[in-house]
DRENKOL-396872 format. One record per atom (N, C-alpha, C): atom name; residue in three letters; chain; residue number from 0; z, y, x. Coordinates in Angstrom, 3 decimals. Example, Ala and Ser with C-alpha at 12.3 -4.5 7.8 and 13.67 -1.06 7.14 Angstrom:
<rs>
R	name	resn	chain	resi	w	v	u
R	N	ALA	A	0	7.800	-5.690	13.190
R	CA	ALA	A	0	7.800	-4.500	12.300
R	C	ALA	A	0	7.800	-3.300	13.200
R	N	SER	A	1	7.080	-2.250	12.850
R	CA	SER	A	1	7.140	-1.060	13.670
R	C	SER	A	1	7.870	0.030	12.900
</rs>
This chain:
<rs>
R	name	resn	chain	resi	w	v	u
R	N	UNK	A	0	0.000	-1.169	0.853
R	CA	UNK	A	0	0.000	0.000	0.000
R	C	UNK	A	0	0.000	1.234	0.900
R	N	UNK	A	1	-1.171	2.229	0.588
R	CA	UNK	A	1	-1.396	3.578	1.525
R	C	UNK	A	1	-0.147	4.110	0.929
R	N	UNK	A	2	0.473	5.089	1.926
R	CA	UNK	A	2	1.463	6.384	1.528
R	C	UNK	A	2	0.637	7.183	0.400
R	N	UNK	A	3	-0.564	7.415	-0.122
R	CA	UNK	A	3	-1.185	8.087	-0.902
R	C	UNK	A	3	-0.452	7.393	-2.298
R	N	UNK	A	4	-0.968	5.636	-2.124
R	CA	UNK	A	4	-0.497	5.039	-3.423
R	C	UNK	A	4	0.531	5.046	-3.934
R	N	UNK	A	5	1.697	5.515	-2.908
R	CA	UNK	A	5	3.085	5.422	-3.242
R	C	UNK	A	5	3.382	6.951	-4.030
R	N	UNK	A	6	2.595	7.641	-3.358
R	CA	UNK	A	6	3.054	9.424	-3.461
R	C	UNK	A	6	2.663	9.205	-5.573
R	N	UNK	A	7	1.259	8.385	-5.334
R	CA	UNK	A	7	1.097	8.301	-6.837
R	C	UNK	A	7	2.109	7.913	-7.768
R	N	UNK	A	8	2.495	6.740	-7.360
R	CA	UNK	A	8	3.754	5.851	-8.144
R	C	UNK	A	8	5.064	6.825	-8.373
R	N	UNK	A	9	5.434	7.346	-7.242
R	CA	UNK	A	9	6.485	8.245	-7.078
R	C	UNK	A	9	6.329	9.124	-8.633
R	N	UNK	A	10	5.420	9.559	-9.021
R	CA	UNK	A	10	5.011	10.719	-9.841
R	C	UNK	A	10	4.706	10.150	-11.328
R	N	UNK	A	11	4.780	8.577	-11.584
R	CA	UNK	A	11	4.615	7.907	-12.627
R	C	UNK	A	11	5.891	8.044	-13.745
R	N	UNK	A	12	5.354	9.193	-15.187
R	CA	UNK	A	12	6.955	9.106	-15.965
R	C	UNK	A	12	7.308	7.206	-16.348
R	N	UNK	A	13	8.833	7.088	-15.983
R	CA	UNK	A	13	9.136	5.236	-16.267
R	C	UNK	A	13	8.743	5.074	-17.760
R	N	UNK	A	14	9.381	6.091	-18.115
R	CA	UNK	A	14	9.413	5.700	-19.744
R	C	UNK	A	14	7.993	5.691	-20.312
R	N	UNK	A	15	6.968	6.081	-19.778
R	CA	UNK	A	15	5.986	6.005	-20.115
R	C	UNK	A	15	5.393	4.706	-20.619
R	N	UNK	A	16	5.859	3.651	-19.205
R	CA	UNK	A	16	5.045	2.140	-18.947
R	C	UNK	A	16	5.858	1.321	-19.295
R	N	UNK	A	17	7.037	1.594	-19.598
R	CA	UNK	A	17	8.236	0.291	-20.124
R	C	UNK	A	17	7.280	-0.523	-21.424
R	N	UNK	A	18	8.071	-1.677	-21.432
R	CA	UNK	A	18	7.456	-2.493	-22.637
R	C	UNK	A	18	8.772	-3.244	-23.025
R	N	UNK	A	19	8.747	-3.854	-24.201
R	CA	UNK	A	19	9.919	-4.380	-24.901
R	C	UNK	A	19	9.708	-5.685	-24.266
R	N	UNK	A	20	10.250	-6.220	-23.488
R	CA	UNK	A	20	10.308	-7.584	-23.457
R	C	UNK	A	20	10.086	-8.800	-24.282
R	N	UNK	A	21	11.120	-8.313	-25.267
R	CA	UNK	A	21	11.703	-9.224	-26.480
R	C	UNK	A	21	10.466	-9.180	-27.228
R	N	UNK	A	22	9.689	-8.333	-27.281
R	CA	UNK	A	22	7.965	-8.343	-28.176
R	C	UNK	A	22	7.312	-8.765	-27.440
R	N	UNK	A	23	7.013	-9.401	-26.072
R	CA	UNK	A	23	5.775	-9.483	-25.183
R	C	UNK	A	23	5.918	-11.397	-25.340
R	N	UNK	A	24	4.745	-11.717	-25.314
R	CA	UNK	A	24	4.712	-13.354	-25.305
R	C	UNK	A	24	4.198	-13.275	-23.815
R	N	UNK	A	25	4.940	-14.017	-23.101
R	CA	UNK	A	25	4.736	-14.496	-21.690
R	C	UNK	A	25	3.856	-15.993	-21.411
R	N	UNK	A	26	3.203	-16.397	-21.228
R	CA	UNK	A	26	2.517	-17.329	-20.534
R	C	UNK	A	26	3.519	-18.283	-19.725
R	N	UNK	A	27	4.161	-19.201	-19.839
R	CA	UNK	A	27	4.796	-20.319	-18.928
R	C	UNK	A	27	3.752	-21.639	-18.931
R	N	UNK	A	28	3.996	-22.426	-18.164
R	CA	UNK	A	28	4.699	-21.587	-16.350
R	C	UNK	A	28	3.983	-20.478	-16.018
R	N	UNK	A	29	3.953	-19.562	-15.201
R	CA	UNK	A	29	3.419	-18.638	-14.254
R	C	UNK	A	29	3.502	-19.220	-12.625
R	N	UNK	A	30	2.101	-18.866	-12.500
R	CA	UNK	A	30	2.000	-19.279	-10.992
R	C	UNK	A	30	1.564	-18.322	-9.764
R	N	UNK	A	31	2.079	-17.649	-9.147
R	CA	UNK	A	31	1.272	-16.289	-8.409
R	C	UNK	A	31	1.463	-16.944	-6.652
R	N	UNK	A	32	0.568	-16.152	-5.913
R	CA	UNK	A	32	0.656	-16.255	-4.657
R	C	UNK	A	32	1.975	-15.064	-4.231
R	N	UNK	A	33	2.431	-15.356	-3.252
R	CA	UNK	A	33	3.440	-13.522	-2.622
R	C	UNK	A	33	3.252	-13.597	-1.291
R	N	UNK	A	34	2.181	-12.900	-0.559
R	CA	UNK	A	34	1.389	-13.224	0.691
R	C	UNK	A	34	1.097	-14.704	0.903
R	N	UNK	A	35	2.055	-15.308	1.533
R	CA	UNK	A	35	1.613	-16.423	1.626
R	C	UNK	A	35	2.335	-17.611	1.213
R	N	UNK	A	36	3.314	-17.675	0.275
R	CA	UNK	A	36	4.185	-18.277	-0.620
R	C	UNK	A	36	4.018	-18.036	-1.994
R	N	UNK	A	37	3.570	-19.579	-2.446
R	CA	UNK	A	37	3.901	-19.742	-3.806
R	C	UNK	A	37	4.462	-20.009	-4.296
R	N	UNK	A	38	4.729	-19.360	-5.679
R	CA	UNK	A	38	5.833	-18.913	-6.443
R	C	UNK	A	38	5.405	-19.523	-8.100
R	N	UNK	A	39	5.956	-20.334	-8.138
R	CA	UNK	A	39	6.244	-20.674	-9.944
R	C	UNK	A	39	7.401	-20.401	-10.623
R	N	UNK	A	40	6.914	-19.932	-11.989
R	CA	UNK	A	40	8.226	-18.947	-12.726
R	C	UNK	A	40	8.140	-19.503	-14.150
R	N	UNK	A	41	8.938	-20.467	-14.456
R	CA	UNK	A	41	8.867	-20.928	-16.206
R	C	UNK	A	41	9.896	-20.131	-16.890
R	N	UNK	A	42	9.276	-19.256	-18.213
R	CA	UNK	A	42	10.390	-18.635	-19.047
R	C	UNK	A	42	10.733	-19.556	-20.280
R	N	UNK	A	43	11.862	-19.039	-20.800
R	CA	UNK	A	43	12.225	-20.314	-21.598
R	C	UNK	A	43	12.934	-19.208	-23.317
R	N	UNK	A	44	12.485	-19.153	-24.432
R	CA	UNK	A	44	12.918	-18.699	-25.022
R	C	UNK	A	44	14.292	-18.428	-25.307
R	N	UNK	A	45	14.727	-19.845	-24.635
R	CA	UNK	A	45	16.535	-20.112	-25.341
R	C	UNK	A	45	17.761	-20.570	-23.986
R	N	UNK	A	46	17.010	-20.078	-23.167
R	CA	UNK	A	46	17.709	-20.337	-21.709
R	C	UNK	A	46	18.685	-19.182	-21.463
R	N	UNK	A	47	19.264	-19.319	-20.347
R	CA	UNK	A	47	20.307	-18.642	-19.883
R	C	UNK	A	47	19.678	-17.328	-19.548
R	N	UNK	A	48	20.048	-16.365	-19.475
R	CA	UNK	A	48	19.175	-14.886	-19.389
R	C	UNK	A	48	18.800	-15.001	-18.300
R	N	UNK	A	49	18.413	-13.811	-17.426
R	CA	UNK	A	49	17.734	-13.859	-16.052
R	C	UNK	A	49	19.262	-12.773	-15.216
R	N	UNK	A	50	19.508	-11.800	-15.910
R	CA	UNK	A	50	20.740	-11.424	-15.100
R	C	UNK	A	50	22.358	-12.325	-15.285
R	N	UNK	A	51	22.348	-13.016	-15.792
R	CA	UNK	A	51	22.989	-14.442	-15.920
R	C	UNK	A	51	22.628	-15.339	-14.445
R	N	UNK	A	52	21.545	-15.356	-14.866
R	CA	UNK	A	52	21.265	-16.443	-13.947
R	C	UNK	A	52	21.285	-15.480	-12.313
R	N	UNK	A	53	20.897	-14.552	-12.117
R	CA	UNK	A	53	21.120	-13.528	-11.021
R	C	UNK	A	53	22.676	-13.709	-10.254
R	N	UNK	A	54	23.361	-13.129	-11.353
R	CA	UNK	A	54	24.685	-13.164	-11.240
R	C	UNK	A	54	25.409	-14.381	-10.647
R	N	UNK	A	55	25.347	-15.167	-11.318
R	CA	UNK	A	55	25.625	-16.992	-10.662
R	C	UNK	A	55	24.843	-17.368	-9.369
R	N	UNK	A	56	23.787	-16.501	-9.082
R	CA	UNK	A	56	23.670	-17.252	-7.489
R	C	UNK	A	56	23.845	-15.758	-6.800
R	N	UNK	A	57	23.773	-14.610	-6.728
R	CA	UNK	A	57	24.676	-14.017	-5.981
R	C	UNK	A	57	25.986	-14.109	-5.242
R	N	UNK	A	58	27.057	-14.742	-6.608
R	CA	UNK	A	58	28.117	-14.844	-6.597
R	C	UNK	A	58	28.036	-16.310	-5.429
R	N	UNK	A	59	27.305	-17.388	-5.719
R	CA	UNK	A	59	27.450	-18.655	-5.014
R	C	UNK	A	59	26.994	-17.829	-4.058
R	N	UNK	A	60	26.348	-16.889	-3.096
R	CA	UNK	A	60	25.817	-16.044	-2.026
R	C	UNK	A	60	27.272	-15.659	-1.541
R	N	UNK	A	61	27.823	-15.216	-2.354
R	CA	UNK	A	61	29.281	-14.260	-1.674
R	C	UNK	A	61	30.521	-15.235	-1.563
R	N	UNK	A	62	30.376	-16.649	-2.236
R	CA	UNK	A	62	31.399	-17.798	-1.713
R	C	UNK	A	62	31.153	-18.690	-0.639
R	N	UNK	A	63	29.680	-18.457	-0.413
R	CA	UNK	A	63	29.414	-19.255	0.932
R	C	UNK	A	63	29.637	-18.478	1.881
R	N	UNK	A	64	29.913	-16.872	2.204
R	CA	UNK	A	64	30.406	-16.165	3.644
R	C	UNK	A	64	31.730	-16.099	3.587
</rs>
């Protein structure tokens, strides 16, 4: 990403591009590249949330030091 593209982003109103989650139908699984690691992501209507699930391996992060 050029410093130009960022200067753009910088200047983007948020509230503009937000979307409701809870209205968007997601595609599972999802499969993307991230340079050179792939990444699969299944959402689940009735699963444990995602800052739930955040929270619980952070926390296992801060009992293993």
């Amino acid at each position: 990403m050029t410093l130009n593209e960022l200067e753009c982003l910088k200047n983007i109103e948020i509230n503009k591009c937000l979307i409701d989650m809870q209205k968007t139908n997601i595609d599972t699984p999802y499969c993307f590249m991230c340079g050179k690691t792939p990444v699969n992501v299944y959402f689940s209507s009735n699963g444990i949330k995602l800052g739930e699930k955040l929270k619980t391996y952070f926390l296992g992060l801060k009992r293993q030091n």
